[in-house]
N, C-alpha and C positions, 0 to 999 in steps of 0.2 A: 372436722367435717360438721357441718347443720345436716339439724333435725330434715330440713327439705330437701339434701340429697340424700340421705341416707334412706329415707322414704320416697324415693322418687318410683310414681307407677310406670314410667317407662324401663324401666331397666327388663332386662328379656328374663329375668326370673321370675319376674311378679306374671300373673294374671291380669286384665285389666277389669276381667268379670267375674263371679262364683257361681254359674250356672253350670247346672249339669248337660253334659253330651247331650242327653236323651230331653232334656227340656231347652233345649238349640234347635234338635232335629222336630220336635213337637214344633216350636214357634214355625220354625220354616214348613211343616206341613201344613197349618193352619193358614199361612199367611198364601200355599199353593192354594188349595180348595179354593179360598176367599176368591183370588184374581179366578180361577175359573166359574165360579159360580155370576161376581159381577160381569166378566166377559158374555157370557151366557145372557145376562138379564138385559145387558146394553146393545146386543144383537136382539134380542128379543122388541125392546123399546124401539130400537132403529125402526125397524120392521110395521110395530104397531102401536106405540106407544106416545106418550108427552114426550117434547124435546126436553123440558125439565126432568123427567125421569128419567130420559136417557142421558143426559147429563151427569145424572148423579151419579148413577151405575159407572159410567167411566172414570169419573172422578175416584169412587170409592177401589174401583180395578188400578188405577195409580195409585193408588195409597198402598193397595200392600203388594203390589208389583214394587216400591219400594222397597219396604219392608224387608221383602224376600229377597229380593238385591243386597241391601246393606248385609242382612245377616249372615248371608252366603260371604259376601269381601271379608267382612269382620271376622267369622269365628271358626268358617266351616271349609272353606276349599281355599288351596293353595290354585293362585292363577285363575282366580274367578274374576271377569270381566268388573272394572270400577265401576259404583255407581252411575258417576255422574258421567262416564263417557261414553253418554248415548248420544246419538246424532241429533236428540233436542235437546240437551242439556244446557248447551253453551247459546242457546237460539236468547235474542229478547222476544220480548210480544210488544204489539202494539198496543197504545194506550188508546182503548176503546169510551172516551167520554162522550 
């Protein structure tokens, strides 16, 4: 047998991560706050703000509405919805030049 099966990180005894429960559950609190606070700030912008700062605010509300997705699939709930299978995932965009 090689060294590359014998170490292989897939096998269901290994771990693929060394973090602890409670710094899982910390990231995913952090990454909840974040999307509520940027939600907040991009209603806020909507309302009264620059389209560029309301932009970003959204932008930054996707990034860890990611985040909090993947960690949730990856580490923490069995039968937690996949990432990528939201109903914009599979969307292209148009090439705006």
């Amino acid at each position: 047998m090689s060294k590359a099966t014998t170490r292989d990180p897939w096998i269901d005894k290994n771990r693929l991560y060394n973090r602890k429960k409670s710094e899982v559950e910390h990231l995913i609190d952090d990454a909840e706050a974040e999307m509520k606070v940027q939600h907040i700030r991009y209603l806020e912008r909507k309302e009264h703000g620059s389209h560029k700062d309301m932009m970003r605010a959204l932008l930054k509300y996707t990034r860890a509405k990611a985040v909090y997705d993947t960690v949730r699939w990856v580490a923490v709930e069995r039968g937690a919805p996949h990432p990528m299978a939201g109903k914009f995932a599979n969307q292209s965009t148009p090439n705006n030049r």
